[in-house]
Phi, psi and omega in degrees: 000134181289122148242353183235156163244090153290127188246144161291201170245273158351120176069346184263287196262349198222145178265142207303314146001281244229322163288311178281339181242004172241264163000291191286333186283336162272011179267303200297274172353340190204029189292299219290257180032282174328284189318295219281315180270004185033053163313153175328126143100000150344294218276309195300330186283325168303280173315337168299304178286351135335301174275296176324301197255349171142169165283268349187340203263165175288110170343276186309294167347281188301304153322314160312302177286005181269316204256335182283346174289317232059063167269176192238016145009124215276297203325289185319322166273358167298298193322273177022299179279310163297330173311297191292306156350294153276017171265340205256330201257304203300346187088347183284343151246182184190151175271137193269159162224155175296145177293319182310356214258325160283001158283313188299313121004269193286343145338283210284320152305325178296319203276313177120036181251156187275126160247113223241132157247145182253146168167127166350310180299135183293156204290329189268347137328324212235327203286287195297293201298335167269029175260341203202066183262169125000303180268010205083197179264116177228058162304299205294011160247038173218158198274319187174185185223145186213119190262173183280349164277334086025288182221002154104152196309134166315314182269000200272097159003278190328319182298285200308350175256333167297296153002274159347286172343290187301326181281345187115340212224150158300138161319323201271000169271347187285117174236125185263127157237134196181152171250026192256097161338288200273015168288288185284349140322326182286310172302279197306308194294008178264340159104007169261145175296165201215138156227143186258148183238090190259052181312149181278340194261025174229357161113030167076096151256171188285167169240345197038202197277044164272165168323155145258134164224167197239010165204174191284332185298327187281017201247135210299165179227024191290349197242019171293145155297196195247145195265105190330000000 
């Protein structure tokens, strides 16, 4: 019986989109600034890239070629997270969610299921987008968040058996969503159920050989408890 759910973000609950053509471009703009004005969480975010790239390399730099890979480097999704912090208070953003995903959501509660999001994104990153959606605030329907400082690099066996760990649950009570192949490769090989999240408006990704669904309403619920 499923008792806990962990959701990605990206492509999952959000369309890639809102992350990528809103979200990073408004991070990016204000990456060297940050750095240059030793705004809150400077020094920590400094010294990470440090540690990662040498004592020697140029800070802003080394961040810039971070965030144009898109690598998921922790210093680098910390900054991130503070940038958007204040974009989120300032009022210039907000998080988009697919409409399907909070009746589903509030659903999955009714039911007695735990709901967790994992995600690449720092936990005060993943915290303002669901407080301030589209859709409204839906903090009070998720248990809690767990980022690569937390529960650890995405494609990596170990995150998703720490995971477990922390939450509580047998792996095999665990149902992971996500539109990431080798996310969810990770998760089965951790011993968690996998559903691939192939939406059309983000272009059908491949899922390779997990279940697919293309919104949460599709996602079975036979092994859900049962709704009061």
């Amino acid at each position: 019986m499923i008792s806990s759910v962990v959701l990605d973000i990206e492509g999952t609950t959000s369309p890639l989109s809102a992350v990528h053509d809103i979200l990073f471009p408004y991070a990016r703009e204000r990456i060297a600034d940050w750095i240059r004005d030793e705004r809150p969480g400077t020094p920590e975010v400094s010294d990470g890239v440090r540690e990662l790239a040498g004592a020697e390399v140029d800070v802003v730099a080394t961040l810039l070629d971070w965030h144009d890979r898109n690598l998921k480097h922790s210093p680098l999704k910390t900054l991130h997270g503070l940038i958007w912090e204040r974009g989120f208070l300032a009022g210039d953003l907000r998080g988009v969610v697919y409409p399907d995903v909070p009746p589903a959501l509030a659903e999955w509660r009714e039911r007695g299921v735990r709901i967790w999001i994992y995600s690449s994104g720092s936990v005060l990153a993943q915290r303002l987008w669901f407080s301030q959606t589209d859709q409204g605030d839906l903090l009070s329907l998720l248990d809690g968040h767990f980022d690569t400082v937390s529960g650890g690099p995405k494609k990596e066996v170990a995150s998703y058996e720490h995971i477990a760990s922390v939450i509580g649950v047998p792996p095999g009570d665990i149902l992971f969503l996500s539109d990431a192949v080798a996310e969810l490769d990770a998760a089965r090989a951790a011993g968690w159920r996998t559903a691939g999240v192939s939406r059309p408006e983000d272009g059908n990704p491949d899922v390779g050989t997990h279940p697919a669904v293309v919104t949460f309403e599709a996602v079975p619920r036979e092994e859900f408890p049962p709704q009061p």
